[in-house]
N, CA, C and O atoms as a CHARMM CRD file, in Angstrom:
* protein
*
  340
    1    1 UNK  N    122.89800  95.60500 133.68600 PROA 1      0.00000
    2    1 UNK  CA   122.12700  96.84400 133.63600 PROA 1      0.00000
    3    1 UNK  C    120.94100  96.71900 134.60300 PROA 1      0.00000
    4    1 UNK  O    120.57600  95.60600 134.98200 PROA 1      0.00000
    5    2 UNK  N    120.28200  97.94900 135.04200 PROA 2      0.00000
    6    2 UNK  CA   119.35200  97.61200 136.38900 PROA 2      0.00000
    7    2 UNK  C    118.55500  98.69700 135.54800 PROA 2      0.00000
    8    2 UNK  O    118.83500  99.55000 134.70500 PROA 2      0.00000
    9    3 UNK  N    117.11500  98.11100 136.38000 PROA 3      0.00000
   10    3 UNK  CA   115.74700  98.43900 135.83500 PROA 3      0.00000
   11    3 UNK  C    115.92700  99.74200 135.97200 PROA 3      0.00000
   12    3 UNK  O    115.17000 100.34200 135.20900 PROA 3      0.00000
   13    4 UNK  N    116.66600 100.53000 136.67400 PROA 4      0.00000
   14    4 UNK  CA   116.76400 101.99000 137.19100 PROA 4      0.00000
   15    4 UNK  C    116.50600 102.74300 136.02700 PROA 4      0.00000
   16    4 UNK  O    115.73700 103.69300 136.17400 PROA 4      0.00000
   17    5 UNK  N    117.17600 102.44800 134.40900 PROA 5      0.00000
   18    5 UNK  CA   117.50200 103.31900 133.67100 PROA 5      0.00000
   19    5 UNK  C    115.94800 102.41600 132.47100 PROA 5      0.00000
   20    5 UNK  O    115.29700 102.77400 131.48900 PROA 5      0.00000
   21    6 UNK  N    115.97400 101.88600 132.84500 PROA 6      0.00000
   22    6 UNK  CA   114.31700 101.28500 132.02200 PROA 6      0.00000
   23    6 UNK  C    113.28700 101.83400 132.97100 PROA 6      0.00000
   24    6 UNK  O    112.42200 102.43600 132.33500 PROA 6      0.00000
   25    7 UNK  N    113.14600 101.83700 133.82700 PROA 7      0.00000
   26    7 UNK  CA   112.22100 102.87000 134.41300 PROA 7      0.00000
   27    7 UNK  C    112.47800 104.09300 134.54700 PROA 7      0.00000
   28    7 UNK  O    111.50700 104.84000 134.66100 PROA 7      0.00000
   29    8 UNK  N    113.51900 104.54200 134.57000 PROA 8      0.00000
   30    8 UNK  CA   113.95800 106.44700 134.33900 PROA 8      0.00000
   31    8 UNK  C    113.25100 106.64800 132.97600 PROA 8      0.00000
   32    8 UNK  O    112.68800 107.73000 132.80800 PROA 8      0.00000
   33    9 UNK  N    113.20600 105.49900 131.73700 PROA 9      0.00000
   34    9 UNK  CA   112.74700 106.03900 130.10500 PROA 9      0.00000
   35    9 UNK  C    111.17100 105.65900 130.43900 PROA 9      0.00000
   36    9 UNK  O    110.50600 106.05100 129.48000 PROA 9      0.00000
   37   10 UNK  N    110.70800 105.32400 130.98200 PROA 10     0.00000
   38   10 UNK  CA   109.28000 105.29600 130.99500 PROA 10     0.00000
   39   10 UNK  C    108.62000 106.10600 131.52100 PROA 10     0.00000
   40   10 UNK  O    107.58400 106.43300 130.94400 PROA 10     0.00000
   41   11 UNK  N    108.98200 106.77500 132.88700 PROA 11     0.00000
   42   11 UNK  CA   108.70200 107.60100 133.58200 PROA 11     0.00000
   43   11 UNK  C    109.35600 109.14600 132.82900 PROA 11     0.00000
   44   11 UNK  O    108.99300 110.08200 133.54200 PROA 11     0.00000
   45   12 UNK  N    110.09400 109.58600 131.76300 PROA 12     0.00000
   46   12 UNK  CA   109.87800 110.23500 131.43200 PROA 12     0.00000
   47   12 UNK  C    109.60300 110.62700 130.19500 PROA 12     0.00000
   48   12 UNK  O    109.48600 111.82200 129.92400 PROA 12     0.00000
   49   13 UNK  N    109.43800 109.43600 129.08600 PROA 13     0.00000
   50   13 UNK  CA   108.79500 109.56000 128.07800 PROA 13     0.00000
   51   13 UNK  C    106.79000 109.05400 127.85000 PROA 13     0.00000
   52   13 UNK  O    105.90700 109.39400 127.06300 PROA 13     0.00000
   53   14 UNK  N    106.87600 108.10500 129.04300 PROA 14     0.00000
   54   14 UNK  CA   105.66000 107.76100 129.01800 PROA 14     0.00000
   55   14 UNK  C    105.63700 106.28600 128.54700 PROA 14     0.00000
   56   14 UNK  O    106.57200 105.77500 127.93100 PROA 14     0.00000
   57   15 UNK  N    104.38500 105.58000 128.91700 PROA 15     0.00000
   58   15 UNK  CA   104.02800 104.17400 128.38500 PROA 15     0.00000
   59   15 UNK  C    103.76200 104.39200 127.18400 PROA 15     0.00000
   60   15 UNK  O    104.36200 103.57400 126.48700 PROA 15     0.00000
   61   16 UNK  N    102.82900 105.47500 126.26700 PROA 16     0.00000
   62   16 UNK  CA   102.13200 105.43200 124.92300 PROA 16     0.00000
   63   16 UNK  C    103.52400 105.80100 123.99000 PROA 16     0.00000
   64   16 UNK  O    103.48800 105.74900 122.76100 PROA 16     0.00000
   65   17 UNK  N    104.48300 106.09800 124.58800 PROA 17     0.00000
   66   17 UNK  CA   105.49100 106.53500 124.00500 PROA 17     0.00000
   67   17 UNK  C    106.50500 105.50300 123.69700 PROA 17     0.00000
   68   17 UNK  O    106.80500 105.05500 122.59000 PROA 17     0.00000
   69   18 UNK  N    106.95900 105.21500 124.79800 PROA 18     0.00000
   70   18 UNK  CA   107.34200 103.62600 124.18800 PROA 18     0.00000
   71   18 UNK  C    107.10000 102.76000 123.75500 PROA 18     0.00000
   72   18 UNK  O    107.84500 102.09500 123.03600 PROA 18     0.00000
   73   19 UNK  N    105.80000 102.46200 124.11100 PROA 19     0.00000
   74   19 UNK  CA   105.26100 101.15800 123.20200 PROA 19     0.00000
   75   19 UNK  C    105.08000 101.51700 121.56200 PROA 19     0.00000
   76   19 UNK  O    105.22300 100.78500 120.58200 PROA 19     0.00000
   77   20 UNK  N    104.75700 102.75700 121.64800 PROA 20     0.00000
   78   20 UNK  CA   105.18600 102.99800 119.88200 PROA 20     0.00000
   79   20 UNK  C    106.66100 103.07500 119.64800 PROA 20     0.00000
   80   20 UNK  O    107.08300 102.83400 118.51800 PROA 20     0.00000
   81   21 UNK  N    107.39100 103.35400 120.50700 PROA 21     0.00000
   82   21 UNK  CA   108.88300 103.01900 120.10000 PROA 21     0.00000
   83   21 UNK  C    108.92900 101.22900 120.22300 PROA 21     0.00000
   84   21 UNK  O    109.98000 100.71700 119.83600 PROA 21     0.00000
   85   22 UNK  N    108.32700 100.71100 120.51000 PROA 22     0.00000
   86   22 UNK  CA   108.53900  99.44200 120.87500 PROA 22     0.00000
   87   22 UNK  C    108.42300  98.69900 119.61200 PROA 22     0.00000
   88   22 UNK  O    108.97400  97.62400 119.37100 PROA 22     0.00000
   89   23 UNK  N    107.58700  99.43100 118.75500 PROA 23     0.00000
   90   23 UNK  CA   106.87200  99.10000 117.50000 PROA 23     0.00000
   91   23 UNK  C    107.83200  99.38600 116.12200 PROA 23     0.00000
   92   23 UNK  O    108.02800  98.62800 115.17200 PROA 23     0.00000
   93   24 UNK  N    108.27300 100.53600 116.32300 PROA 24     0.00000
   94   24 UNK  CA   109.65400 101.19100 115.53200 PROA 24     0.00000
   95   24 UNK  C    110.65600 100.33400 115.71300 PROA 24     0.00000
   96   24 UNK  O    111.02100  99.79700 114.66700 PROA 24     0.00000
   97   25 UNK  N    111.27300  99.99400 116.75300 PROA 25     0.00000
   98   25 UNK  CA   111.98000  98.85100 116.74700 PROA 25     0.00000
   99   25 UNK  C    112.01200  97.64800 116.45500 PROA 25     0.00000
  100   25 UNK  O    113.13700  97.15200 116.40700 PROA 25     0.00000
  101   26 UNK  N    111.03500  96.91000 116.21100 PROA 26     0.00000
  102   26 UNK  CA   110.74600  95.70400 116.15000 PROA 26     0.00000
  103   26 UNK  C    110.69700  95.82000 114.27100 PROA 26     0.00000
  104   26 UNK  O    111.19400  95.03900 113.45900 PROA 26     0.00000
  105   27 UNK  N    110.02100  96.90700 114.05800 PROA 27     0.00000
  106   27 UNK  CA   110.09800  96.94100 112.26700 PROA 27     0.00000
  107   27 UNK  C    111.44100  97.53400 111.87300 PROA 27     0.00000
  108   27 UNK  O    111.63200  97.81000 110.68900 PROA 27     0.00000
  109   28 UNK  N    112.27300  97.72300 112.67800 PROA 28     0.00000
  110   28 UNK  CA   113.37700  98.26200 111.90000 PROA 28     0.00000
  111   28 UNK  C    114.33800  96.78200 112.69000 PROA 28     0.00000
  112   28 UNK  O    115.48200  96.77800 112.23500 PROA 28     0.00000
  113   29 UNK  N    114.19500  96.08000 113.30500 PROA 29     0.00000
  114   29 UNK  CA   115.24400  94.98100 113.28900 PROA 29     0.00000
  115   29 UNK  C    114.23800  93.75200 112.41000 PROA 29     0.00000
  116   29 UNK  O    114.93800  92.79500 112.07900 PROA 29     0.00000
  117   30 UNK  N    112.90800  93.62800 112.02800 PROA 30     0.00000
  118   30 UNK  CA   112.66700  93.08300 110.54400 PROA 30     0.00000
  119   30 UNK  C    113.44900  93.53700 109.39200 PROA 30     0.00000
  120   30 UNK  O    114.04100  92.76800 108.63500 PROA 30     0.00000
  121   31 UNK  N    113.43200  94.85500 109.28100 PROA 31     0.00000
  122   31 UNK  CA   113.77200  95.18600 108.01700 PROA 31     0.00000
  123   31 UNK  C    115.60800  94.96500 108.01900 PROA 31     0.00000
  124   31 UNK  O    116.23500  94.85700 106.96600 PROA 31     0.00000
  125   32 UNK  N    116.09400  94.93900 109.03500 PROA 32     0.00000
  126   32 UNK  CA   117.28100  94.73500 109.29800 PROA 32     0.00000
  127   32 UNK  C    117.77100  93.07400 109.01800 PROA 32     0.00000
  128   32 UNK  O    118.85300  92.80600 108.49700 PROA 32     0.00000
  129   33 UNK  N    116.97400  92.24000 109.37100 PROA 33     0.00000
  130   33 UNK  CA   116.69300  90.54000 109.12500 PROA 33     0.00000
  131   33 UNK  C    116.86900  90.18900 107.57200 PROA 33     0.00000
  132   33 UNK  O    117.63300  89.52200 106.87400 PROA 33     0.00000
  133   34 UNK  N    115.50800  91.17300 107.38200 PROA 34     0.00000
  134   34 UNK  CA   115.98600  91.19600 105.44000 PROA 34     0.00000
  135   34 UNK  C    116.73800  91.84000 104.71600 PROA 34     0.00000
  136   34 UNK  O    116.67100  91.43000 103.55700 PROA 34     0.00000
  137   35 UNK  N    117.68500  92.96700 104.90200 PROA 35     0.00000
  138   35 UNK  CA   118.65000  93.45000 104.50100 PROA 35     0.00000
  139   35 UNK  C    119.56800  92.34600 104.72200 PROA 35     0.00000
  140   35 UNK  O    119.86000  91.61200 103.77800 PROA 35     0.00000
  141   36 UNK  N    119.97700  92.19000 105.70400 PROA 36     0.00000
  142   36 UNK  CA   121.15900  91.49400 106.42200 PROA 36     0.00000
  143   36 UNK  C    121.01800  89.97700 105.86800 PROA 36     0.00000
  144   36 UNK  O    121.95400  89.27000 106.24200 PROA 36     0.00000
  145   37 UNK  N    119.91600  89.22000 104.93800 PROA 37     0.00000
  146   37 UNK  CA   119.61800  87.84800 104.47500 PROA 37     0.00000
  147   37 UNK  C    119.72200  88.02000 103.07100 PROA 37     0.00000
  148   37 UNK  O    120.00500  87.14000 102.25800 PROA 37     0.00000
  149   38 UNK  N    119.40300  89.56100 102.77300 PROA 38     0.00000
  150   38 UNK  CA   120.36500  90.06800 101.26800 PROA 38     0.00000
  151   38 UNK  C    121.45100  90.80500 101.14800 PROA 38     0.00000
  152   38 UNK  O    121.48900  91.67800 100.28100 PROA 38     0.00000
  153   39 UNK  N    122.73900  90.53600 102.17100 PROA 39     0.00000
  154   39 UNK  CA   124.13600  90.76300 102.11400 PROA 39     0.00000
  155   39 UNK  C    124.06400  92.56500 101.91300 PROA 39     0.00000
  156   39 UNK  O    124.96000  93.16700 101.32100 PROA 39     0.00000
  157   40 UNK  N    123.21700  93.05300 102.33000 PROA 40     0.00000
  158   40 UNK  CA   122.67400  94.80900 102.27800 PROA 40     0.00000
  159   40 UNK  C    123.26400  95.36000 102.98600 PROA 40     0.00000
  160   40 UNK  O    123.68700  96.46000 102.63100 PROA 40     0.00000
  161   41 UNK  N    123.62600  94.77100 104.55200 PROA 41     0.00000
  162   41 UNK  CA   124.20300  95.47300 106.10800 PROA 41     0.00000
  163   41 UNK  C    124.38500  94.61500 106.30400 PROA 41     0.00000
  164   41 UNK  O    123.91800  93.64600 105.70700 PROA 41     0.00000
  165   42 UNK  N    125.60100  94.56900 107.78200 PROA 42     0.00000
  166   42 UNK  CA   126.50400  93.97900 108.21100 PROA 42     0.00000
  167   42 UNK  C    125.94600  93.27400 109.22400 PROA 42     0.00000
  168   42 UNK  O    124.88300  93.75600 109.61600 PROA 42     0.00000
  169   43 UNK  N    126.32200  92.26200 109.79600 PROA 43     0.00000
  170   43 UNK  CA   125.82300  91.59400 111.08200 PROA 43     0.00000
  171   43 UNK  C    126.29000  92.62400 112.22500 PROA 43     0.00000
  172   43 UNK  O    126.00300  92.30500 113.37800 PROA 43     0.00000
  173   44 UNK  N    126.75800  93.43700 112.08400 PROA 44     0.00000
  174   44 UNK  CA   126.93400  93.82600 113.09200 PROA 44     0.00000
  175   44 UNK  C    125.76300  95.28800 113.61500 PROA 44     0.00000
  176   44 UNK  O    125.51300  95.78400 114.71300 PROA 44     0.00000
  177   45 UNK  N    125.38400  95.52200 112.50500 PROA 45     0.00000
  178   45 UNK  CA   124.06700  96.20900 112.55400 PROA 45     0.00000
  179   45 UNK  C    123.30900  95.86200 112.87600 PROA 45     0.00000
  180   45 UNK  O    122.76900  96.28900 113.89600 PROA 45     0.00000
  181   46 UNK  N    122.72300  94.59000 111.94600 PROA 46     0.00000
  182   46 UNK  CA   121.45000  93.76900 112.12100 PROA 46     0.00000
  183   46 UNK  C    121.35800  93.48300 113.81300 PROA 46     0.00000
  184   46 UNK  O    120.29300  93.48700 114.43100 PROA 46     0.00000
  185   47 UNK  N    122.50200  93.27300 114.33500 PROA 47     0.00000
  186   47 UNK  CA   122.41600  93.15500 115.89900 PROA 47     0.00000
  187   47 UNK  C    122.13800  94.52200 116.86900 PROA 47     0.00000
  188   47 UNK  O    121.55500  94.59100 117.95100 PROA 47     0.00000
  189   48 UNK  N    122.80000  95.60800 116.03800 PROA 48     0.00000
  190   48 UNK  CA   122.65200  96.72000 116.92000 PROA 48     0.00000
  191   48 UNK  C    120.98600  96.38500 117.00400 PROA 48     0.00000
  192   48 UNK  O    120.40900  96.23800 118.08100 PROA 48     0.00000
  193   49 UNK  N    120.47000  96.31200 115.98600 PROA 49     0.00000
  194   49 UNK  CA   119.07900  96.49300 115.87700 PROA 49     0.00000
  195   49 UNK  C    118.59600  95.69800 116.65200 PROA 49     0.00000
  196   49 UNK  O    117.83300  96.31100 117.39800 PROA 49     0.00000
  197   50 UNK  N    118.63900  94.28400 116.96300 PROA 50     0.00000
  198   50 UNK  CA   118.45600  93.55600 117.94800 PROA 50     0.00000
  199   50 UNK  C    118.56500  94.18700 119.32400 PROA 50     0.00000
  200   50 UNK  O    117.61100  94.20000 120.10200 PROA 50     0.00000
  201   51 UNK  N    119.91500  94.78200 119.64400 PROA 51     0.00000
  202   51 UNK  CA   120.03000  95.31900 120.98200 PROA 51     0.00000
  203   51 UNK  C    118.82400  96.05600 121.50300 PROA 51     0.00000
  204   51 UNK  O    118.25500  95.91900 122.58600 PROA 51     0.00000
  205   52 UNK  N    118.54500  96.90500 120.45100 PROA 52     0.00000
  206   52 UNK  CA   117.39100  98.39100 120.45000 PROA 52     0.00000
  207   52 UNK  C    116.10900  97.51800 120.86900 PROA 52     0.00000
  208   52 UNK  O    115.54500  98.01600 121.84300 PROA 52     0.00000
  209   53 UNK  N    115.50700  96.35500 120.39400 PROA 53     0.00000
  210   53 UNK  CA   114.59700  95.67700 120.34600 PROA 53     0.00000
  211   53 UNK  C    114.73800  95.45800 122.14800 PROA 53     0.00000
  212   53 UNK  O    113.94800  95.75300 123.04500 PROA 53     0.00000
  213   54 UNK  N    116.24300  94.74900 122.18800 PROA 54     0.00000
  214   54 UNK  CA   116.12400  94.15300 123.40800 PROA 54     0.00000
  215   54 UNK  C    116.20600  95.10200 124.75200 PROA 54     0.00000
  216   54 UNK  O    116.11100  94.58200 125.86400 PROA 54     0.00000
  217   55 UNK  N    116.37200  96.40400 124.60500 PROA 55     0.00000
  218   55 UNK  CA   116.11800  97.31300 125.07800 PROA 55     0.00000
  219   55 UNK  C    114.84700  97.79800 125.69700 PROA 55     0.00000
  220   55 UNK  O    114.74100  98.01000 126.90500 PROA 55     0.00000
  221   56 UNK  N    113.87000  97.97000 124.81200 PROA 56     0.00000
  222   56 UNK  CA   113.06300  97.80800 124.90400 PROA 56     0.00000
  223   56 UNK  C    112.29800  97.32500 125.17900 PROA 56     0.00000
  224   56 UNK  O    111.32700  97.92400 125.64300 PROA 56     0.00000
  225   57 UNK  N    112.32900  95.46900 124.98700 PROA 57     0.00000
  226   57 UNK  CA   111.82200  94.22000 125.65100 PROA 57     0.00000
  227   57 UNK  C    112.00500  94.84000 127.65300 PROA 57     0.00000
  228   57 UNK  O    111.15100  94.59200 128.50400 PROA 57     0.00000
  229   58 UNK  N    112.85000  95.34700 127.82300 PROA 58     0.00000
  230   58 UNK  CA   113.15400  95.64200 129.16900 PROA 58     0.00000
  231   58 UNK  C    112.70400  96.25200 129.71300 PROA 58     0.00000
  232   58 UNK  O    112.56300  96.14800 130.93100 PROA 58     0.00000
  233   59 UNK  N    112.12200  97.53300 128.69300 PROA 59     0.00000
  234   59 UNK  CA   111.01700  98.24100 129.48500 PROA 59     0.00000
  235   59 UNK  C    109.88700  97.85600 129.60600 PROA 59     0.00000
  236   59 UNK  O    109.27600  98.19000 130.62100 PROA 59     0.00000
  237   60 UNK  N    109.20300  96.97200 128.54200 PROA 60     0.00000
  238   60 UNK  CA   108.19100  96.37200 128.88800 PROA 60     0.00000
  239   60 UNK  C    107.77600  95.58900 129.87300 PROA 60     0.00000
  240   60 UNK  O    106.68200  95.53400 130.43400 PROA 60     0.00000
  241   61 UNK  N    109.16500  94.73700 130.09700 PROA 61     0.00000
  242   61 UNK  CA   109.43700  94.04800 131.59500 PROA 61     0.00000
  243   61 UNK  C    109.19500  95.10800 132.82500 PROA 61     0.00000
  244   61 UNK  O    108.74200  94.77200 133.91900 PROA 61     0.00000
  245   62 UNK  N    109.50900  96.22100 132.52400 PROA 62     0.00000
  246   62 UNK  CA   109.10500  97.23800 134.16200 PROA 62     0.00000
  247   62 UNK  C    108.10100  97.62800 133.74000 PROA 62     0.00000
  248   62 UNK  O    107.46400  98.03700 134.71100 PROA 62     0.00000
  249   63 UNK  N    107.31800  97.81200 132.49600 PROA 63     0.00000
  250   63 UNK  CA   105.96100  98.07500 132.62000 PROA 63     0.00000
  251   63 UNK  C    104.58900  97.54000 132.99200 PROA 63     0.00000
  252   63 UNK  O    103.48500  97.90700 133.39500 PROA 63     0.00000
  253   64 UNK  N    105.51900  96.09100 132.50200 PROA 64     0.00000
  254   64 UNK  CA   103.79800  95.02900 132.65800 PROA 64     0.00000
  255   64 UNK  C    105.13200  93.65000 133.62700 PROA 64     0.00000
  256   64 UNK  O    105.50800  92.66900 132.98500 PROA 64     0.00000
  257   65 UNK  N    105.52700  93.82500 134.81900 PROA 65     0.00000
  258   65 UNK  CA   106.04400  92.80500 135.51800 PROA 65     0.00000
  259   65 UNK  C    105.61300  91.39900 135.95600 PROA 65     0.00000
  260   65 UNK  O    106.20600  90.34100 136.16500 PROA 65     0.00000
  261   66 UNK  N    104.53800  91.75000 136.00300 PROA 66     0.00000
  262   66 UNK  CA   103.62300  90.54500 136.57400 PROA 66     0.00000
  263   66 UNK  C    103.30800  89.43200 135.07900 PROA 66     0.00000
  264   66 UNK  O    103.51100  88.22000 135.01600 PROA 66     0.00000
  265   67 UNK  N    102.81000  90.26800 134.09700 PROA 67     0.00000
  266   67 UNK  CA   102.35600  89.72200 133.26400 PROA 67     0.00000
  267   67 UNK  C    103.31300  89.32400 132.28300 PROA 67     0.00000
  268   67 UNK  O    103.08300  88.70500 131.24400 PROA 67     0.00000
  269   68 UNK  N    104.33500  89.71100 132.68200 PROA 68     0.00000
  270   68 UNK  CA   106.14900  89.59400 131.33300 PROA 68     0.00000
  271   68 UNK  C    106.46200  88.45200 132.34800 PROA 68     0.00000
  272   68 UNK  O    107.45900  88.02200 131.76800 PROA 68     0.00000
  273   69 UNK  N    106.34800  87.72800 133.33300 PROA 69     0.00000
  274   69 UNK  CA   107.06200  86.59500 134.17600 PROA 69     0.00000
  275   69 UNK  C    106.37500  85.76000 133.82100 PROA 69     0.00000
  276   69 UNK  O    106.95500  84.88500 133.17800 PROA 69     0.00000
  277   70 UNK  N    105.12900  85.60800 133.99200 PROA 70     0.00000
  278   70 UNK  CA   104.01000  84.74800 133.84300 PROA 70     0.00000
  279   70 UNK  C    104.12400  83.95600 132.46200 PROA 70     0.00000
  280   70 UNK  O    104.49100  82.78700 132.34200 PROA 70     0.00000
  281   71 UNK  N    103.78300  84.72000 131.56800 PROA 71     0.00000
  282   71 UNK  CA   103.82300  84.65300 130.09500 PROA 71     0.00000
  283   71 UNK  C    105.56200  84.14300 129.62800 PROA 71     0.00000
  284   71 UNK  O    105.84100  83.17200 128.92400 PROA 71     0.00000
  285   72 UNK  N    106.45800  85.03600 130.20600 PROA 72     0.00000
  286   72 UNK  CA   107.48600  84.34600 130.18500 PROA 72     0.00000
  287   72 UNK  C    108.05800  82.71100 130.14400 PROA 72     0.00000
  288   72 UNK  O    108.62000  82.01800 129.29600 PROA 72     0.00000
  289   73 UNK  N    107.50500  82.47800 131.79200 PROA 73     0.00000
  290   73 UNK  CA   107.89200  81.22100 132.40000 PROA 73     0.00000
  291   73 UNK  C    106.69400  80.01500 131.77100 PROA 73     0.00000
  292   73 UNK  O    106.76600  78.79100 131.88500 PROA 73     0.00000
  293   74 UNK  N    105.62300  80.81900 131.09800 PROA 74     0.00000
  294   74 UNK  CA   104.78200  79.89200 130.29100 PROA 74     0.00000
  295   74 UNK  C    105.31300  79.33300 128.67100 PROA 74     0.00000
  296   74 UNK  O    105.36600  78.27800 128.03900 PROA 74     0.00000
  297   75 UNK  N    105.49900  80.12900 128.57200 PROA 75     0.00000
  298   75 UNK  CA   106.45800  80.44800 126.84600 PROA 75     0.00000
  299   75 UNK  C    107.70000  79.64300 127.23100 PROA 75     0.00000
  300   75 UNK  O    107.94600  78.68100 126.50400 PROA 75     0.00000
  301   76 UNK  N    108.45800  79.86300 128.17900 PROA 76     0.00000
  302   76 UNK  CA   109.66400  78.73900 128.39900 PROA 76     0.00000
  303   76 UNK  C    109.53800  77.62200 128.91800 PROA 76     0.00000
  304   76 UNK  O    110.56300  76.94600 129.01200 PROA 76     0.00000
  305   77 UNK  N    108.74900  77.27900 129.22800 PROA 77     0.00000
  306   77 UNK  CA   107.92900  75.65700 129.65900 PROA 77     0.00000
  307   77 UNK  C    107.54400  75.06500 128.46900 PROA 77     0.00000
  308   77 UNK  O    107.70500  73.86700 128.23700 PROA 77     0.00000
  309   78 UNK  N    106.94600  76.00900 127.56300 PROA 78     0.00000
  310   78 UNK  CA   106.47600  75.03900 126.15200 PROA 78     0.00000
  311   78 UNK  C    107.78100  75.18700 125.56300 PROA 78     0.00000
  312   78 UNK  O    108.34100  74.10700 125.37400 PROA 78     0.00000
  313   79 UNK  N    108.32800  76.04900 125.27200 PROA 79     0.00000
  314   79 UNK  CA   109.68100  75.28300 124.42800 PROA 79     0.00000
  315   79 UNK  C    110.23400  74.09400 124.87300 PROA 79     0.00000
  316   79 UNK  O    110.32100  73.03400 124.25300 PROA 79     0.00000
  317   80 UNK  N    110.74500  74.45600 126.43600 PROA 80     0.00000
  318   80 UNK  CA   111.10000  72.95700 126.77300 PROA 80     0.00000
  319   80 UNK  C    110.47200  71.80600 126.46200 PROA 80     0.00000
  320   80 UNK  O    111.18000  71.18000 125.67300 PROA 80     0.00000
  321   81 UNK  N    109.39000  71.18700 126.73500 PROA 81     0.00000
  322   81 UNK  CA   108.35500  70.61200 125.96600 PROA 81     0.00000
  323   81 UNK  C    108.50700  69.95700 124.55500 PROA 81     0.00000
  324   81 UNK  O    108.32100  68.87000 124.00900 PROA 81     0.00000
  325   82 UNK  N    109.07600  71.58100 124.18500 PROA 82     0.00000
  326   82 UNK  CA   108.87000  70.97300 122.79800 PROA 82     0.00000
  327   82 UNK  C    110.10800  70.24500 121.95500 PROA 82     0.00000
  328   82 UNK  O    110.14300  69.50000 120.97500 PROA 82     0.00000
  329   83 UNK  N    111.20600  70.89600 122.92100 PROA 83     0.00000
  330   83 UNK  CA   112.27700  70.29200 122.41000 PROA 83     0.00000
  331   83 UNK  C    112.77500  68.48400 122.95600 PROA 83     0.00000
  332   83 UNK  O    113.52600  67.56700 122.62400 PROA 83     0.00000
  333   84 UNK  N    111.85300  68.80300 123.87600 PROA 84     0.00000
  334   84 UNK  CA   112.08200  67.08800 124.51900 PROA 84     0.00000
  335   84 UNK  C    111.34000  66.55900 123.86200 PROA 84     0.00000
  336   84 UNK  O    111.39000  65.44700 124.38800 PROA 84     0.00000
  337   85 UNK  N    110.52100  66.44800 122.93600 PROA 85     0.00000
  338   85 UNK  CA   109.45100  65.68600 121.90800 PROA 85     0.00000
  339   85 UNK  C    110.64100  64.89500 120.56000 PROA 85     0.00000
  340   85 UNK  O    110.17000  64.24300 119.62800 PROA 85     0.00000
């Protein structure tokens, strides 16, 4: 998938708009974590919900680029780190 269609949803819903969708998502694949850890919904939901999350993660990536690499490649340096301990 190419940034084309993560920047087509930003540019026409807006930044304040997604990032509160960003927020909706993230509490509905929690609440999906705990359904899905009490046999409630299917794994295959609990993932849609993931997708939606990770969707989103993508626009944030075309919104804040500089600062989603950075933070990224910092965040994946300490795991490594941590798993070599």
């Amino acid at each position: 998938m190419t940034t084309d269609i993560y920047k087509a949803a930003v540019d026409k819903w807006g930044v304040p708009a997604q990032m509160n969708m960003m927020v909706e998502e993230c509490a509905e694949a929690i609440l999906a974590i705990r359904h899905w850890d009490r046999k409630r919904i299917s794994t295959e939901k609990m993932v849609e919900e993931f997708v939606d999350v990770f969707v989103m993660v993508n626009q944030m990536k075309y919104i804040f680029p500089k600062e989603f690499q950075k933070m990224l490649a910092f965040k994946t340096m300490r795991l490594e780190k941590r798993l070599a301990k």
